[in-house]
C-alpha positions as CSV (number, residue, x, y, z in Angstrom):
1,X,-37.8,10.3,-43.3
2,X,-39.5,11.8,-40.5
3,X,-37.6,14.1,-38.3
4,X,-37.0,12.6,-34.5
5,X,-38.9,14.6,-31.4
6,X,-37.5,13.0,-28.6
7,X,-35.0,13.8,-26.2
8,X,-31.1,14.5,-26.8
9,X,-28.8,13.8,-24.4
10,X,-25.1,15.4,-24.3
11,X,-23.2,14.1,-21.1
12,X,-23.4,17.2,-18.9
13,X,-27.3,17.4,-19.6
14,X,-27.3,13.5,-18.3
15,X,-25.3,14.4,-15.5
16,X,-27.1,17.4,-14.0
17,X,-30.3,15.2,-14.7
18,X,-29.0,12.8,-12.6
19,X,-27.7,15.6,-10.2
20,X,-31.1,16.8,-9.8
21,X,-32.6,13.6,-9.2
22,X,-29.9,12.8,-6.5
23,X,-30.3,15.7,-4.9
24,X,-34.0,15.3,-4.0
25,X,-35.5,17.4,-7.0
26,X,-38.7,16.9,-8.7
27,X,-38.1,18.8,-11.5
28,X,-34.9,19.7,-13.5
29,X,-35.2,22.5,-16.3
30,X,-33.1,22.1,-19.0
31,X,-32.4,21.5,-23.3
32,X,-33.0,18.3,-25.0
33,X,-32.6,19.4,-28.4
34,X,-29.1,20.9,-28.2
35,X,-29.8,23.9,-27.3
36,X,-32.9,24.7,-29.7
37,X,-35.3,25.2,-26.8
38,X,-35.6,24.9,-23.1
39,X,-37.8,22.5,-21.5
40,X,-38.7,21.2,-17.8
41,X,-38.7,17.3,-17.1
42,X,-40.3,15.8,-13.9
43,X,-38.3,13.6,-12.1
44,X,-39.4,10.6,-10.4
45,X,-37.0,7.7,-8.3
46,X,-37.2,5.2,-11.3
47,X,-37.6,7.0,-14.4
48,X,-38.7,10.9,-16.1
49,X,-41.3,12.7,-17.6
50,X,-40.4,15.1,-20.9
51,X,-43.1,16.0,-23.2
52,X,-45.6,13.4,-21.7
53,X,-43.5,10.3,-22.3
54,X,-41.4,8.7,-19.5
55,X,-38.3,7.5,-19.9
56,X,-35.3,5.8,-17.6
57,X,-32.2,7.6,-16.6
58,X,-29.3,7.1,-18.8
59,X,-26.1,5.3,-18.3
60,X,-22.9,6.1,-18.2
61,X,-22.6,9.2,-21.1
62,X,-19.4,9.7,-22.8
63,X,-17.9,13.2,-24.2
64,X,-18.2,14.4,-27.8
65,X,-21.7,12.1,-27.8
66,X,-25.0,13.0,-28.9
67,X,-27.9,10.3,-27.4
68,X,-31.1,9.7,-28.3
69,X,-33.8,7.3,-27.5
70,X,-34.3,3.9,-29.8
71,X,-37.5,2.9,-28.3
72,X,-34.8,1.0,-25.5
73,X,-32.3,2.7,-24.7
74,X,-30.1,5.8,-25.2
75,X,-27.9,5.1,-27.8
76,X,-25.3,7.4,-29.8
77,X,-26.1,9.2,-32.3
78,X,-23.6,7.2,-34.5
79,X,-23.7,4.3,-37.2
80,X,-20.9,2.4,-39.4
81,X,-21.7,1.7,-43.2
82,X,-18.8,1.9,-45.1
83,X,-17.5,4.5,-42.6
84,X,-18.1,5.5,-38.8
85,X,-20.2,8.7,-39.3
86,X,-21.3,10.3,-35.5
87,X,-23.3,13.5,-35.0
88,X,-20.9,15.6,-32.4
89,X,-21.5,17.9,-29.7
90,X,-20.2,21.2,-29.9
91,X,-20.4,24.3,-27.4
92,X,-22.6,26.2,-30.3
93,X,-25.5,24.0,-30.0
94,X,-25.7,23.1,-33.2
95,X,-23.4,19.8,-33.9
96,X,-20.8,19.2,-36.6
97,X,-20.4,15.4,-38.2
98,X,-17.5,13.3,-38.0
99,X,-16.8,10.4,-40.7
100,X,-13.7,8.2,-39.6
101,X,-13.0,10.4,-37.1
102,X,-12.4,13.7,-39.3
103,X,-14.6,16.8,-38.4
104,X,-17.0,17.5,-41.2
105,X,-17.5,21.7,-40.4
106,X,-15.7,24.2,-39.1
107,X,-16.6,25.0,-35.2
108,X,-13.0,26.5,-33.4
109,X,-14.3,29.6,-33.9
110,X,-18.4,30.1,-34.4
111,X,-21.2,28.0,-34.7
112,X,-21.3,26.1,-37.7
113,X,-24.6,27.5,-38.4
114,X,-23.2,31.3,-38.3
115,X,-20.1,29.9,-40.3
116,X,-22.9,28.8,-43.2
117,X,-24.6,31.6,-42.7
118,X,-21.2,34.0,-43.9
119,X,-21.3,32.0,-47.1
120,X,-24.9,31.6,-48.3
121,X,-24.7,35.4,-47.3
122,X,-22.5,35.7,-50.5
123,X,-25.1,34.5,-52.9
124,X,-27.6,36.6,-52.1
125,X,-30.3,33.8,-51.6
126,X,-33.4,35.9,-51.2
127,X,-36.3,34.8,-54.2
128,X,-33.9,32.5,-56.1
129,X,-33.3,29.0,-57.0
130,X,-30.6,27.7,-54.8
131,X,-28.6,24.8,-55.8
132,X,-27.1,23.0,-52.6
133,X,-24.8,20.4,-54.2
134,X,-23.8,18.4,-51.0
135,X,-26.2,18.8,-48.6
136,X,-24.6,17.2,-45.1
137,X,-26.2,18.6,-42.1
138,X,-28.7,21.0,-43.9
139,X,-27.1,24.2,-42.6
140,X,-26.6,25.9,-45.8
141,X,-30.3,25.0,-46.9
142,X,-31.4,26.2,-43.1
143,X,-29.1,29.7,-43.9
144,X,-30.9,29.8,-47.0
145,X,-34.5,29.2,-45.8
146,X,-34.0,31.4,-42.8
147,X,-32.6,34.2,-45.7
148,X,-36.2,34.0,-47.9
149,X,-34.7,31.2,-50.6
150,X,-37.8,31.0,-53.3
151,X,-36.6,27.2,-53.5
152,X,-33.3,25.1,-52.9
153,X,-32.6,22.1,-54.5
154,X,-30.6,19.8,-52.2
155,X,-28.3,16.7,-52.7
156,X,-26.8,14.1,-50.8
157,X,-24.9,10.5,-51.4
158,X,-24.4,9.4,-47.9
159,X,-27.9,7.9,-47.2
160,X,-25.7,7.5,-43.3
161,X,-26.2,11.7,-42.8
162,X,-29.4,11.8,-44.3
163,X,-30.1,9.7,-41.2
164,X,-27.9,12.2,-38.9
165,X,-30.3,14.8,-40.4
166,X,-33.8,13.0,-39.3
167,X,-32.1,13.4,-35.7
168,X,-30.3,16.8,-35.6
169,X,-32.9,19.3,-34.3
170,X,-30.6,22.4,-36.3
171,X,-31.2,20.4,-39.6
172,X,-34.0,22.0,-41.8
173,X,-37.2,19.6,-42.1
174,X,-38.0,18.9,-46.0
175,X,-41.8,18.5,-45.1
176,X,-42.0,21.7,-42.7
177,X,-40.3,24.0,-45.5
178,X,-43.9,24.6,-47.4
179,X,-42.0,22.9,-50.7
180,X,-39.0,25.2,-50.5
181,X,-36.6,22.4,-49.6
182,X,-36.4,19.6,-51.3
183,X,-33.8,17.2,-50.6
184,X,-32.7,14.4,-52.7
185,X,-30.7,11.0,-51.7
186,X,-28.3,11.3,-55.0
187,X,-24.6,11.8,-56.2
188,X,-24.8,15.5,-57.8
189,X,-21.9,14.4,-59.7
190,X,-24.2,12.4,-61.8
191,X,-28.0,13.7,-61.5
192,X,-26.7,17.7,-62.0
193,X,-26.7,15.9,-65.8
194,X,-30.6,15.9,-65.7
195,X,-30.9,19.4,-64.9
196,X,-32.4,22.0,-67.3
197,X,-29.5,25.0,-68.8
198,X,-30.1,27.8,-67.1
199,X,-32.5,26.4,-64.1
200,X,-30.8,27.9,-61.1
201,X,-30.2,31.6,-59.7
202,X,-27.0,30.6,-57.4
203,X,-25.0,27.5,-56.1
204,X,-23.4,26.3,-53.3
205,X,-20.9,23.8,-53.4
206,X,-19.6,22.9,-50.6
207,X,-17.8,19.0,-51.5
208,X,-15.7,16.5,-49.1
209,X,-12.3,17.2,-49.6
210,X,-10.5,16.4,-52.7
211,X,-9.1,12.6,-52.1
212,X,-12.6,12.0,-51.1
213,X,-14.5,13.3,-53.7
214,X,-12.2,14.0,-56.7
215,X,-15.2,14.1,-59.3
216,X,-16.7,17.8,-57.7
217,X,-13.8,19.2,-58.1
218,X,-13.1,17.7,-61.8
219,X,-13.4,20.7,-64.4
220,X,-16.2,18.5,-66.1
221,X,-18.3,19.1,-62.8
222,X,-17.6,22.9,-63.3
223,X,-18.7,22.5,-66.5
224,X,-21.9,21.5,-65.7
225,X,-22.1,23.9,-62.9
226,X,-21.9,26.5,-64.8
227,X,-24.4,25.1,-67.9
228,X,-27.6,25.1,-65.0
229,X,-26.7,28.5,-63.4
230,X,-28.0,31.4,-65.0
231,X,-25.6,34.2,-66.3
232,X,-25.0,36.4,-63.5
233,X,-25.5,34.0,-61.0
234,X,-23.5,33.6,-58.1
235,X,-21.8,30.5,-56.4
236,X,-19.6,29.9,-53.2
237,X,-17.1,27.4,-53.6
238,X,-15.7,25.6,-50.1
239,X,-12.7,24.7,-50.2
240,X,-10.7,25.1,-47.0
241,X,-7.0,25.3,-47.4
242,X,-5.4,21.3,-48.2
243,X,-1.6,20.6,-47.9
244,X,-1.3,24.3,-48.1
245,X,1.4,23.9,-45.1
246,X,2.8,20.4,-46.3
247,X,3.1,21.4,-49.9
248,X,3.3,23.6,-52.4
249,X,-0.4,22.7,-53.3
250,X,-2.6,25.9,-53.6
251,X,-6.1,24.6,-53.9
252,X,-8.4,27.2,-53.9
253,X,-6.3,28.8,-56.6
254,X,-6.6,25.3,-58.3
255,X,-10.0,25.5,-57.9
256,X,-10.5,29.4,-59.4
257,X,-8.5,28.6,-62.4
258,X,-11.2,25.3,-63.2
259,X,-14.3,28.0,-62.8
260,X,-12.4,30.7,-64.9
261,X,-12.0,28.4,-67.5
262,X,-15.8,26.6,-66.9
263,X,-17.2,30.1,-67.8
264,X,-16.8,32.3,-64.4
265,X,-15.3,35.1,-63.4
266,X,-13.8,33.9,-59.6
267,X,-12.3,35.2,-56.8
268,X,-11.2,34.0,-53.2
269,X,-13.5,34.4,-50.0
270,X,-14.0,33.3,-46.6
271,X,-12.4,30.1,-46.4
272,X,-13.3,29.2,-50.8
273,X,-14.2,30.6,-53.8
274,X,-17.0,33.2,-54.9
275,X,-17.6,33.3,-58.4
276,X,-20.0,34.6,-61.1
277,X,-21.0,33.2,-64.2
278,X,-19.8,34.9,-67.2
């Protein structure tokens, strides 16, 4: 899918458009790619100019909304499938997802970007084979490219943010990465069983949360993560920190035990697991 060029709006970039406009301006300089780049629009009473192509002032823009233009309209970047999955706005630029209303990435404290850039850090992605289990926004396999990655393989299910992707300007472009990306619409769960023993320098696994996603955290995923990474090679683990104030549920300990027993020797970090194949 071909990624989207067109304009994004966030509410206060509508408003300070419309500002502009209302306050006699021909011009308003700006970003309509979330921060990316800069740009200049020309205003004019019924409509505006950005990269050549004129478009109408938007509507009323809610908070917490990313827009973008159908062909008709502004609409949200949002759609409902199975579930409601919206790209969201944050003050980092880059945007985090949201399925059912539950924030996808981490972005209290940092970008999300920086916050995936810490982790592929850990694997040391420079000329290896990167496996990117669950791929989501692509900021892992941006980290990676950005890092001098040789090649990353990339998965994901949800054909919803694979869509979400084509519109994010932060998400890495498969057919701008010279080969070097290549993303896949498939359950890892399932087609990590066609890959080759020994076929990858380092992982990254970075899975829903458990009652999501059970299988990638099953010890027959392990298993299999650790029968395509080479020995020696590293893997981050997400995990976050479930039920750890409702219960007595430890799950990145849960989760180093699996990959001890899989074949690796593991350790906590960050906010998951580093570990190294034996």
């Amino acid at each position: 899918m071909a990624h989207y060029s067109g304009p994004l709006l966030v509410r206060s970039a509508g408003e300070s458009l419309l500002a502009a406009r209302d306050a006699g301006k021909t011009e308003w300089s700006g970003s309509m790619d979330l921060d990316r780049s800069g740009g200049r629009a020309q205003l004019q009473a019924d409509g505006w100019l950005w990269n050549g192509q004129r478009y109408p002032y938007p509507g009323k823009l809610k908070d917490r909304t990313i827009y973008y233009w159908d062909g008709e309209d502004f609409s949200s970047v949002s759609c409902f499938s199975t579930s409601l999955i919206k790209l969201v706005p944050t003050e980092w630029g880059a945007p985090t997802f949201e399925i059912d209303g539950i924030k996808m990435l981490p972005t209290s404290r940092e970008s999300p970007v920086d916050d995936a850039r810490r982790k592929v850090a850990l694997v040391e992605p420079r000329g290896k084979v990167v496996l990117d289990t669950c791929g989501g926004l692509g900021y892992f396999a941006a980290c990676c490219l950005e890092a001098g990655v040789a090649r990353i393989q990339s998965f994901e299910k949800n054909a919803d943010v694979l869509w979400l992707r084509t519109l994010n300007p932060w998400s890495p472009d498969p057919e701008a990465s010279g080969g070097r990306l290549q993303l896949a619409h498939a359950d890892v769960s399932q087609a990590i069983a066609q890959m080759p023993d020994a076929s990858v320098d380092a992982v990254l696994h970075d899975p829903p949360r458990f009652g999501i996603a059970g299988e990638l955290y099953a010890q027959t995923f392990y298993d299999q993560l650790a029968r395509v990474l080479r020995r020696g090679g590293r893997m981050f683990h997400y995990t976050g920190s479930p039920n750890k104030l409702t219960s007595d549920r430890d799950v990145p300990r849960e989760v180093a035990k699996r990959l001890e027993k899989a074949g690796f020797n593991a350790q906590l970090a960050l906010d998951g697991v580093l570990a190294m194949k034996r």
